[in-house]
N, C-alpha and C positions, 0 to 999 in steps of 0.2 A: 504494500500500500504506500504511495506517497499523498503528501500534501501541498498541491500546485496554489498558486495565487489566483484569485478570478481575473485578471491578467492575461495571465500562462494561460486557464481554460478557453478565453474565449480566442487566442494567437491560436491555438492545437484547433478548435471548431472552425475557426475561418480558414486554417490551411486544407481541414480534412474536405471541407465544403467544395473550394476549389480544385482541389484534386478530381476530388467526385464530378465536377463539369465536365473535363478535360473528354476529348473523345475517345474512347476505349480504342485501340487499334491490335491490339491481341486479347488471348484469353487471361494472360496473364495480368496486364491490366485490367481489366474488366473485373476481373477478382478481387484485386487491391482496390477497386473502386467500391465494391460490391461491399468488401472491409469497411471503407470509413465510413460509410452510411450507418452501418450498424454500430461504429462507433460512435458517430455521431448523435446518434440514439439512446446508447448506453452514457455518454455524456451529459444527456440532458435532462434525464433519470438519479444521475449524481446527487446524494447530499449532499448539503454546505456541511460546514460542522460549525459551531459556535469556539468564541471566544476564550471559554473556559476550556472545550475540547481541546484548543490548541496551545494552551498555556498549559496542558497537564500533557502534550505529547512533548512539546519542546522540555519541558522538566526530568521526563523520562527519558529524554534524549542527552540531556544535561547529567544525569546519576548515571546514563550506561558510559560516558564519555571517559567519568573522571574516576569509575572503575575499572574500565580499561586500562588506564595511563597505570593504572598500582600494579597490573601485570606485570 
């Protein structure tokens, strides 16, 4: 799992979107297009998380960090 900025999500929606236009000219594109749709989808379906969510993931990321280092 990461935790992208609503920033980052909407640059990753507007690229996958554009891609998706593009004329398919093999099966292989066509597939990859076929991909960001459904990403696109699954994108949009996304939780936000709250404030305190990400103050208690950044904290947990803060205790694995500085228990590492004592390794």
């Amino acid at each position: 799992m990461y935790v992208i900025s609503n920033k980052q999500l909407e640059d990753i929606q507007t690229f996958l979107a554009a891609f998706k236009s593009l004329p398919a000219e093999d099966n292989k594109t066509f597939n990859l297009q076929r991909r960001a749709g459904i990403t696109i989808k699954k994108l949009a379906k996304a939780q936000q998380i709250s404030n305190e969510q990400l103050k208690s993931i950044q904290d947990e990321r803060k205790i694995g960090n500085s228990e590492s280092k004592r390794d």
